[in-house]
Structures are given as C-alpha cells and as structure tokens.
C-alpha positions in Angstrom: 0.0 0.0 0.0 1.9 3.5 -1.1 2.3 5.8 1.7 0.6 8.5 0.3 -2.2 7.0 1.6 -2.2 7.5 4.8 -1.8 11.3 4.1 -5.2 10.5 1.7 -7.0 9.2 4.6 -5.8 11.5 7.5 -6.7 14.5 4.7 -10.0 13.0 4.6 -10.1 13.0 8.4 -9.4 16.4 8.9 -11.9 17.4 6.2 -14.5 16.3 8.7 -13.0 16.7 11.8 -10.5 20.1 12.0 -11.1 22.6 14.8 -12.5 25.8 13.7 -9.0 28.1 14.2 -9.2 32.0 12.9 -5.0 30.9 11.3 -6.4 28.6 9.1 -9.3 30.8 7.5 -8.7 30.8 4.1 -7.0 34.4 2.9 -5.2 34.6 6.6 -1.8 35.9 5.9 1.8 34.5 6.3 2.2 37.5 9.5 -0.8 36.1 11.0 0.1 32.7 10.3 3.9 33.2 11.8 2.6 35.1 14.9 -0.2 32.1 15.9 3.7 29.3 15.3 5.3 31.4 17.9 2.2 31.9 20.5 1.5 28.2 19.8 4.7 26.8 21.0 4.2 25.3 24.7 1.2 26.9 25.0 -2.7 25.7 24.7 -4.7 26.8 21.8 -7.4 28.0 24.1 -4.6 30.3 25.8 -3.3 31.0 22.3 -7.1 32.4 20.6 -7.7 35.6 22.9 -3.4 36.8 22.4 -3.3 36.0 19.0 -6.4 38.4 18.2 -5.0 41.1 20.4 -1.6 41.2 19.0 -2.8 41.6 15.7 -5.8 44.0 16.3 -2.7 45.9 17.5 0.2 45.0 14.7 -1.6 43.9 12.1 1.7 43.9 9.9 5.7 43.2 11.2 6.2 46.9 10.6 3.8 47.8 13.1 5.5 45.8 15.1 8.7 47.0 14.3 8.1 50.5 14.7 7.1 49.8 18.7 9.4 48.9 21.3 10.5 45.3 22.5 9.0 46.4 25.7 5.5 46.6 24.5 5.7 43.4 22.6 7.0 41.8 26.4 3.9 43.5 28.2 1.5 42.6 25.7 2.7 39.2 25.7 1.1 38.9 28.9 1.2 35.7 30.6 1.3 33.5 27.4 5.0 32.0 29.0 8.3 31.6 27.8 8.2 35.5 27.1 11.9 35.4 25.2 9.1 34.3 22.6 7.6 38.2 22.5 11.3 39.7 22.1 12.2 37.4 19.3 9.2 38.2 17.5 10.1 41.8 17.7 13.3 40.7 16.6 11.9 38.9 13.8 9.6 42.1 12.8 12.1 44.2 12.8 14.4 41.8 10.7 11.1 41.6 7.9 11.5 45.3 7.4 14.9 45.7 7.2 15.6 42.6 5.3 12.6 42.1 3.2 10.6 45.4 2.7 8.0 44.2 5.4 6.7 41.3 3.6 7.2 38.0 5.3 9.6 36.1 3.1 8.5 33.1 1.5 11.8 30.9 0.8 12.5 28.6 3.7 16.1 29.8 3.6 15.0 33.3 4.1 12.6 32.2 6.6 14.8 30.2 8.9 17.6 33.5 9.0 14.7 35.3 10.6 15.7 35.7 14.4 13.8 33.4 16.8 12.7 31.1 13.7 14.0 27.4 13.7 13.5 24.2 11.9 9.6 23.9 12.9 8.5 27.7 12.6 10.3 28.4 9.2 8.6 25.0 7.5 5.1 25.8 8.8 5.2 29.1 7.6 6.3 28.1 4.2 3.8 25.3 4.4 1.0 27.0 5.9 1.2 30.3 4.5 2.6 29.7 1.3 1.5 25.8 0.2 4.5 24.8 0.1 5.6 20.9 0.4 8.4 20.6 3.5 7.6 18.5 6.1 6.2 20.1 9.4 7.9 18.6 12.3 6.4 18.6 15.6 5.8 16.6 19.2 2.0 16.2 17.5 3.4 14.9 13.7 6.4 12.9 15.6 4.5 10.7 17.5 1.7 10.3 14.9 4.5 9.1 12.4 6.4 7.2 14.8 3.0 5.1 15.8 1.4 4.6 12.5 4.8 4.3 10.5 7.6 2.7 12.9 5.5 1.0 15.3 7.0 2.9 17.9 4.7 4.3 21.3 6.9 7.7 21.6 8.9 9.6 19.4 11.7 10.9 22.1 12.2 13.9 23.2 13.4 16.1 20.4 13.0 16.5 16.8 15.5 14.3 14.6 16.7 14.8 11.2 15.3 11.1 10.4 11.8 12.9 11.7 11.7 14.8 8.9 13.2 12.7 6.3 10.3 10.1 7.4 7.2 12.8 7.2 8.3 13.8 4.0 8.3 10.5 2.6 4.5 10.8 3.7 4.0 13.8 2.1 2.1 13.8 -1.3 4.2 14.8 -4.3 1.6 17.9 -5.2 2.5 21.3 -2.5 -1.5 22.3 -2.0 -2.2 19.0 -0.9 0.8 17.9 1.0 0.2 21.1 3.0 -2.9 20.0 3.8 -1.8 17.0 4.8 1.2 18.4 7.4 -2.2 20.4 8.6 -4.2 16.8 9.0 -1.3 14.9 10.4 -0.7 17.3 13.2 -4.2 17.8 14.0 -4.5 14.4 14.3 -1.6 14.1 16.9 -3.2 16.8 18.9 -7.0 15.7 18.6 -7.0 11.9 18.5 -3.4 10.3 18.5 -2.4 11.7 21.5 0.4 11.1 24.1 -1.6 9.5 27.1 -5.1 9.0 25.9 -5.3 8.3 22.3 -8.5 7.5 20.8 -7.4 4.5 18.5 -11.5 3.8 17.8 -11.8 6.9 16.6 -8.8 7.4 14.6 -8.2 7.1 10.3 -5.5 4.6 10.6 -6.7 2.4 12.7 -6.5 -0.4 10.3 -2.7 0.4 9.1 -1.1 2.2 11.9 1.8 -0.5 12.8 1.5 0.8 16.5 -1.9 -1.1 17.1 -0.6 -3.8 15.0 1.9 -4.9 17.3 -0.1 -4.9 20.6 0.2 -1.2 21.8 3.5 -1.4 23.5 4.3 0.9 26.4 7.4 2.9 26.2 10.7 1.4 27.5 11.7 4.0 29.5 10.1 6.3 32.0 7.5 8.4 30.8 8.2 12.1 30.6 6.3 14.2 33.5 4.6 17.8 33.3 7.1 20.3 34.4 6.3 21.7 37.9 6.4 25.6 37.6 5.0 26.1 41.1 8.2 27.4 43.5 10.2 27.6 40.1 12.9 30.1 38.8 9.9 30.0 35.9 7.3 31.3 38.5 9.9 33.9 39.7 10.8 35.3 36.5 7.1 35.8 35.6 6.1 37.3 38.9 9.1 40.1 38.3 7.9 40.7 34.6 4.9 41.3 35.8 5.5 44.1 38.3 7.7 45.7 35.0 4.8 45.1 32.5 2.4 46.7 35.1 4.6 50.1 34.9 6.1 52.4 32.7 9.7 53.1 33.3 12.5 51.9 35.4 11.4 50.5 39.2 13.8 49.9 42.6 15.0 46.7 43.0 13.1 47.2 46.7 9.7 46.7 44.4 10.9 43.6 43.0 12.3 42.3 46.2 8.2 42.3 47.4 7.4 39.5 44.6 9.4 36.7 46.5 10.6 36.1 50.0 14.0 34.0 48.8 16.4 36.4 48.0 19.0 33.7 45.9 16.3 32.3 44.0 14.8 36.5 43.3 18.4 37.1 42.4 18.7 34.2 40.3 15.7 34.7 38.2 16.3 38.3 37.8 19.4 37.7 36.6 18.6 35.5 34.0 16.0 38.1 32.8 19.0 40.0 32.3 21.2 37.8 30.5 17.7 36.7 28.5 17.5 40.8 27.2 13.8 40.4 28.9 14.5 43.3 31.1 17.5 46.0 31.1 19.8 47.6 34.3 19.0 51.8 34.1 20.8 52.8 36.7 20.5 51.3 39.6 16.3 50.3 38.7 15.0 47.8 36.3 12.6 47.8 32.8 11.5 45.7 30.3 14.2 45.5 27.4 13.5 48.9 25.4 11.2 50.7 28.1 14.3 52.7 29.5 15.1 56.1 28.9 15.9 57.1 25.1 19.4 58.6 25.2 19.5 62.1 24.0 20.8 63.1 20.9 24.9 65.1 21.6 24.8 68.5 21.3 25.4 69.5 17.3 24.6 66.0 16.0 22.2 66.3 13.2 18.8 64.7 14.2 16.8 61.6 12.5 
C-alpha cells in the first residue's frame, strides 16, 4: 500500500474533523500565520485564541510591530510563558522590514535566517502560509508518524533529522495538498493520537497504523512528566515581569524584592531576565528591554 495513503485518509479525516481556528481561515496571511507558530509553542490553543487576536488588532503587519518597542511586545505578551518568545518576534519584525521590505519572506532559507525562527517555525510558515511541500515537524506529527509508521509508542524527546526525512516520505508529491496533509497529520496528533489517551477507535488509521498492530506497546523508559512551575525560577521570573509590564519606566530593586521572599532564588531569576535581554539595568532600577530612557541626541549632532 503507497504511503501517500495514509496522508489521503488522514486528509479525509481532517476534512470532517478540523477545529474551527481564525489561522487557518482561508486568505489569513503568512504575518498572522507566523505570529499564531510562535504563541502556539508550549502553550494551549485556548490560551493561544484571545493573544493572538490582540496582538494583531494591535500589529496587524511586522512593521507595526517594528516601529514599537521590545518592551510593548513583552507587556503585551502577557502571561502567554516563555516571554523570550515576544522579544524574538520583535526581533523577527524588525528583521522583515529591514531585510525584506516588510513582507514575510516566502523561501524557507529566508525564513529560517529570521531571528527566533527554527526548523519547525520556518517550514510551517512556508507550508501553511505559502502551500509549500516541506515536512512540518512537531511533538503532535512525531508521535503520529512514529506510531502509524515505525511501530513505535513515543517519538523521544526532540525532533531528529530522520523525523523529517520520514514525514516527507509521507507527504504527497503535489504542495497544495501535501500542505494539507502536514495540517491533518498534526491535528491528528493533537486531537485523537495523543500522548496519554489516544482514541485509536476513533482514529483514520486504525486499520494500518503498525503501533496497534503490534499490541500497543508501552514505552521502555520512563514516561516524561509535566514540568512543575510552582516554586520555580519559571514562577519567579514571571512574577518580576509582571511588576515591569504593570509600569512604565524603570522601578527599585526594593519593588521587585516584594514579589518573593528567597532572596538567591529572586536574584537568580532576575538575573537570568537580564542575560535573557527580557529586562534591562537603568541605573541602579529595572525595565523591560526597550522601556528605558531614550538617550539624547549630543549636542550638534544632526537629528533623524
């Protein structure tokens, strides 16, 4: 049986079964598109829906973006996580307009020089906002591919170069569609084929997905647990970004001290919002990157 089918019947699948997601509207463009990639990493779509509208209703183009600071793109970030994400899409905005007249490139090459854009972003950009045919690599597709395809229960930990050498083999040869079907194969992993619950009765490959066939074996190692965030440097750092986002302007390291009785563990986390370029030294006080005082221009220096 040729591969292709199973991108044929998870296509079909998805025909039926895809969630209703403002990204995938028809006409959405490749800004849009690249904006919901970054918000989606790590994060639930449900969390995803109400930031994703915002931002745009807000920069509905990188050089909107571009023309703000980093440290609006931090606070409106919010508490989406893992807020290096909101600098390196200002990076990546102001990168569109200096590199590319504003217009988010549509070569892969191109796409994955953009700051903050890896392997993943830059092929689901050129797949899902351009139809292109590259094969669109994440924990979702991985596990998908490694069940139906290699028999496997879990794909490890990371993405591999075989990963995507073995999704592309499952991609059919014509872009439109094999962009549809990196869209069907990862909504399956998310939906239906999912790490601790799959719902093999309800799912399109049921009758050819080499998982099932040998028995539904259970990993060989440990299975990998939630992280914990409670009591974390990762709660720390988000309880000092938001006393920054919550002001405009530099505030006294006595403010920040009131967010956490450890002082190591406060020191530690705001110290790796430094190193991050989340939040900058003015003085002796503290800002998100880009919210401190603009330095004036020398006396006799020409302005602009």
């Amino acid at each position: 049986m040729p591969e292709t089918t199973l991108a044929t019947e998870v296509i079909r699948w998805y025909e039926k079964n895809a969630r209703d997601l403002p990204w995938r509207v028809p006409g959405v463009g490749a800004w849009a598109i690249l904006v919901s990639e970054v918000m989606l990493q790590q994060t639930p779509v449900v969390r995803v829906l109400p930031a994703w509208q915002s931002w745009l209703e807000r920069w509905p183009t990188p050089a909107a973006l571009a023309a703000d600071t980093s440290a609006e793109a931090i606070r409106m970030w919010g508490r989406l996580g893992y807020p290096r994400r909101a600098l390196r899409l200002w990076e990546c905005a102001v990168a569109i307009v200096d590199r590319h007249g504003g217009q988010v490139p549509t070569d892969l090459d191109e796409l994955l020089a953009l700051p903050g854009v890896g392997t993943y972003t830059g092929r689901a950009v050129a797949t899902f906002a351009y139809g292109q045919r590259h094969p669109v690599v994440d924990t979702n597709v991985r596990r998908v591919v490694a069940r139906a395809v290699a028999g496997e229960p879990d794909a490890g930990p990371a993405t591999r170069p075989a990963d995507l050498v073995a999704t592309e083999a499952l991609l059919p040869a014509e872009p439109a569609v094999a962009a549809r079907a990196s869209a069907a194969i990862m909504e399956l992993g998310a939906m239906v084929c999912t790490a601790q619950s799959p719902n093999c009765v309800g799912c399109p490959l049921i009758d050819r997905c080499a998982w099932r066939a040998s028995g539904l074996p259970a990993p060989a190692g440990p299975t990998r647990r939630p992280q914990r965030y409670a009591g974390t440097d990762r709660q720390v750092r988000g309880l000092l970004l938001a006393v920054l986002r919550e002001t405009t302007g530099p505030v006294s390291r006595d403010r920040l001290d009131l967010v956490w009785s450890d002082a190591t563990q406060r020191s530690r986390a705001l110290a790796s919002l430094l190193d991050d370029g989340l939040v900058e030294l003015v003085g002796e006080k503290f800002a998100l990157a880009g919210d401190g005082p603009v330095a004036p221009t020398p006396s006799g220096a020409a302005a602009g």
